[in-house]
N, C-alpha and C positions, 0 to 999 in steps of 0.2 A: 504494500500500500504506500503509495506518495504520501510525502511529507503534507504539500497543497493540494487542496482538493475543491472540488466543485460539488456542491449539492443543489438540491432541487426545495422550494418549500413554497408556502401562500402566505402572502400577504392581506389577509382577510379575505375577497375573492379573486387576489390579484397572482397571478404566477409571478416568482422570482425567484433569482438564482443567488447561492447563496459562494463566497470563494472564502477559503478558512487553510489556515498553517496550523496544521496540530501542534505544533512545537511550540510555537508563542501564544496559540487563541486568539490571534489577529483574524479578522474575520470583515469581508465587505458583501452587502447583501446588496442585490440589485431590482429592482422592480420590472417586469416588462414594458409595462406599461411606461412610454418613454425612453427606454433603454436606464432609467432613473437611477440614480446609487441613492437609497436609503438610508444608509450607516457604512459607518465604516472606524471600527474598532482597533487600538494600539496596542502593545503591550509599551507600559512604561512605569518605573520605579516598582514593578514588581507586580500591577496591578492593571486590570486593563482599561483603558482609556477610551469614552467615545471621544472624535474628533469631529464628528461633522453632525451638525443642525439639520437634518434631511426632516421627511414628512414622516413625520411620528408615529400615525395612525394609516389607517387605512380611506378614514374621512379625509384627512387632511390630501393624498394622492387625491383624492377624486373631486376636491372641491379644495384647489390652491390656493391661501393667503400666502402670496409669494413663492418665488422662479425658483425653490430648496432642489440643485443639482438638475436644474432641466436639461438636456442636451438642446444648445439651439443651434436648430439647420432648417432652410437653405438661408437665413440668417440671423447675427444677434443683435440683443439688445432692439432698438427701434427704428422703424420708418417714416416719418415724417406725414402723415394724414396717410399712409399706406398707402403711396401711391410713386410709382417710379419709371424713370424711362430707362428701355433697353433696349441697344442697338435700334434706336430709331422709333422704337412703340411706348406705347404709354400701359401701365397696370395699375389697378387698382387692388390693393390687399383688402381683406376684412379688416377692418376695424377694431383691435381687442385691447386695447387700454381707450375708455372713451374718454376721461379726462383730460388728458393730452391731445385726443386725435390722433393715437399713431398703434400702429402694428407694431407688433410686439414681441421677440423671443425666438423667434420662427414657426414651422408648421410640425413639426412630431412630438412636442412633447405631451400629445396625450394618445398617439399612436401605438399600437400593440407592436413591439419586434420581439421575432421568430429569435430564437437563442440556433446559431447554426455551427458553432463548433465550440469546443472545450478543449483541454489540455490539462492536465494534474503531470506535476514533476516535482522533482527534489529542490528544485528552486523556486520556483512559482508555478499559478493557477491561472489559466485563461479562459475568459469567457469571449465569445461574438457574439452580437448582435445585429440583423438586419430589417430592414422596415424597406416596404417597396409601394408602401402610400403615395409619394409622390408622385401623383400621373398627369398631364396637361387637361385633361379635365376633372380634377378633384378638387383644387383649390382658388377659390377665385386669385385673379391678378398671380398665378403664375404657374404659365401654361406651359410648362414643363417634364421632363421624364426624368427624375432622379431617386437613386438607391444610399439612401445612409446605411451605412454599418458603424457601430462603436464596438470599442474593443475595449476588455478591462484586465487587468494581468496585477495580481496579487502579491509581490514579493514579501518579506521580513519585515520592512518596516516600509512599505510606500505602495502606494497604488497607481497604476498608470491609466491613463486613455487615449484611445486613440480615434478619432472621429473621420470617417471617411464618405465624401460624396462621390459618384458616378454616375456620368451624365448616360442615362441608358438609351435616351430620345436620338434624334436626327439634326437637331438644333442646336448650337451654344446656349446656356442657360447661364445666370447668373446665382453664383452660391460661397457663402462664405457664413462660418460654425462657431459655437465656443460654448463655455460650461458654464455656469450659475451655481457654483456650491457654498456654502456657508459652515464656516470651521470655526469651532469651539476649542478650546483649551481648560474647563472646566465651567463649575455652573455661576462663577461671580461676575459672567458676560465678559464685555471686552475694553472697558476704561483700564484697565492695569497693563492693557499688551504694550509689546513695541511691535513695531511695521518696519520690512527696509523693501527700499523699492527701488531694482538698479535702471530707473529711468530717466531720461533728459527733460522732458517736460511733458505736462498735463493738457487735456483738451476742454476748452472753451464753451463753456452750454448758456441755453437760453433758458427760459423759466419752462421750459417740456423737457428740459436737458438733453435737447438735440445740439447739436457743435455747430456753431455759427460758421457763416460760409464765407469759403475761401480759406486764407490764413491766417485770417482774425480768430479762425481756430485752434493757432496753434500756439502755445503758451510756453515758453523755456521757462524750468523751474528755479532760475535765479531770478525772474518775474515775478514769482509766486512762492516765494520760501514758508509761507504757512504751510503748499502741499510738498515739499522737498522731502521725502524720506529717504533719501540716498544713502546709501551706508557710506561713512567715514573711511573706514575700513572695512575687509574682509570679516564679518560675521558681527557690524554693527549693526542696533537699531533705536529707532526714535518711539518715545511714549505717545502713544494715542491720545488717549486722555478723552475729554470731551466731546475731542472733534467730528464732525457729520462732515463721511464723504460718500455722493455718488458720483466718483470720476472714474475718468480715465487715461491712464497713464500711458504714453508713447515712448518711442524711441529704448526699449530695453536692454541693456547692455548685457551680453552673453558671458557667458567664462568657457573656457577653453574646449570644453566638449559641446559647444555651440548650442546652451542650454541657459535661459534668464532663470534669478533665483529672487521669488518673492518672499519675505519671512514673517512671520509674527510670532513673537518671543513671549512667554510667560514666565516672570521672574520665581512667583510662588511657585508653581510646581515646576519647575526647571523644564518643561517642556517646548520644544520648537517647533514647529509646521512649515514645511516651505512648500511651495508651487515651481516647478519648475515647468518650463514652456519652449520650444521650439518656433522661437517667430512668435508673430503677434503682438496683441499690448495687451497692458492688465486693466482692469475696471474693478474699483473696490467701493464697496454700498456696507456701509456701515448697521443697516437695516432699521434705522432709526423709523420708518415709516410702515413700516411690516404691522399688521393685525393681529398677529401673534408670534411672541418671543422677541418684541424690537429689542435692539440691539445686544439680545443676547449670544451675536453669533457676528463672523465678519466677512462677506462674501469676496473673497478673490476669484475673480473671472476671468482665467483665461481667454480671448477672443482672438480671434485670424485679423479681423479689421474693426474701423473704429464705426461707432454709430450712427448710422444712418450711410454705410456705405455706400449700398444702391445709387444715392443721388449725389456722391461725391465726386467728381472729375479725377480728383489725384487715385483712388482708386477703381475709374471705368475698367481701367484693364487685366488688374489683378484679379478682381471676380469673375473674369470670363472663364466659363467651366468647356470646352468644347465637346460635343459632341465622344464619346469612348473613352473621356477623360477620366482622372478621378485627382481627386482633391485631400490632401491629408495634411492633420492638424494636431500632433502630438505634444503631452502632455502628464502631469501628474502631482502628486501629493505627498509629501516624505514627511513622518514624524523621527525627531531626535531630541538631541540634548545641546544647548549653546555651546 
């Protein structure tokens, strides 16, 4: 018997796949529903840790006060009144934040994916995921053929993902993904953390917190030293404290295995959490506006691009998925010790 293993359980009436290290009792469960990560369990100072604020119940999946580990594809975060041009046409999205006016998160996160491969070894547990919802007439405003698969792979102490589109249509499509999770470090919330963020600067938003256009978007953060979490050094970080943020952060500086490292530190229990990310920016929502659990949790989002890509210029070309393409957006979550 492997050390990591895959099981099979219900989440009330919902199938999920469960990936576990017998040796630690590390353990991340996943929902189908969404391809969703519901927990995700440490071992640390002897004891095991949950790490992540996922949807608790079974109500809370099926009826969301907030994005808790959504997969979003064919795009994140928002649209701008859900409506965008491509290569020459005009779309209109559903409408699913009406406060703002805008599309929201993308189109699978309440989509059932098929569990289509697993793997149990002595070093990790792999789950796939695929969803083939996406068809040119399923979804208003985007009349496309594309296949997400997410991939989830279990190690010692970290969790990976990996999110993949393929454009299965005859058309170029537009698609670009990221994750929505929200990580804890125990139950006294998240005023005591530190944050480090190895990025250049921060983007620019309006009162819908869309990014203002053009370059008036773009913010170097010796502009804006309130959001500066830059680490000083190699495994520094700054205290949260008070602060409310829904931003998003550009320009990620990589370290040598071409990976950014996001962190948030807790001094009480000596525990660390990083994100690391392949490409893309980070987006951190401090969840101050959440209906349940506000900010007892701190969302780091990894994403491919920034908000409201679709109607961006500097991104027209990046999102082009063509036709037999595929798209990949890797990714993941490591617990340790400063």
């Amino acid at each position: 018997m492997a050390r990591f293993q895959v099981r099979e359980q219900l989440f009330g009436s919902h199938a999920a796949t469960v990936l576990s290290d017998t040796v630690t009792g590390a353990r991340a469960a996943i929902a189908h529903r969404g391809a969703t990560l519901l927990s995700f369990t440490v071992l640390h100072q002897g004891g095991l840790v949950p790490i992540l604020d996922g949807f608790a119940t079974p109500e809370e999946l099926e009826h969301p006060q907030g994005a808790r580990s959504w997969i979003m594809a064919p795009f994140s975060n928002r649209i701008a009144d859900g409506c965008y041009r491509f290569q020459g046409e005009s779309h209109q999205l559903e409408i699913t934040l009406p406060k703002s006016r805008t599309a929201i998160h993308g189109l699978v996160r309440t989509e059932t994916f098929e569990r289509i491969r697993v793997e149990e070894t002595e070093e990790f547990s792999r789950a796939i995921f695929s969803c083939q919802a996406i068809r040119s007439r399923r979804f208003a405003g985007y009349p496309f053929d594309l296949d997400v698969r997410v991939s989830y792979v279990l190690r010692e102490r970290s969790l990976w993902l990996e999110i993949a589109g393929e454009n299965v249509g005859s058309q170029p499509a537009p698609f670009g993904c990221g994750w929505h999770p929200y990580f804890r470090t125990s139950d006294s919330g998240i005023d005591h953390l530190s944050l480090s963020i190895p990025a250049q600067g921060v983007i620019r938003t309006d009162d819908r917190l869309l990014p203002l256009e053009g370059q008036a978007a773009f913010c170097p953060l010796d502009e804006a030293p309130e959001l500066d979490f830059r680490p000083s050094r190699p495994g520094t970080a700054r205290g949260l404290g008070k602060l409310v943020l829904d931003r998003c952060f550009y320009g990620l500086s990589a370290d040598d295995d071409g990976l950014s490292r996001t962190r948030i530190e807790d001094s009480r229990t000596g525990l660390t959490l990083t994100v690391l990310q392949q490409g893309g920016l980070m987006h951190v929502f401090t969840g101050d506006t959440l209906a349940i659990r506000p900010r007892a949790s701190i969302a780091l989002e990894p994403v491919q691009f920034m908000t409201n890509a679709f109607n961006r210029p500097e991104a027209s070309e990046r999102i082009v998925l063509p036709p037999g393409e595929t798209s990949v957006f890797r990714f993941g979550v490591e617990a340790g010790a400063p």
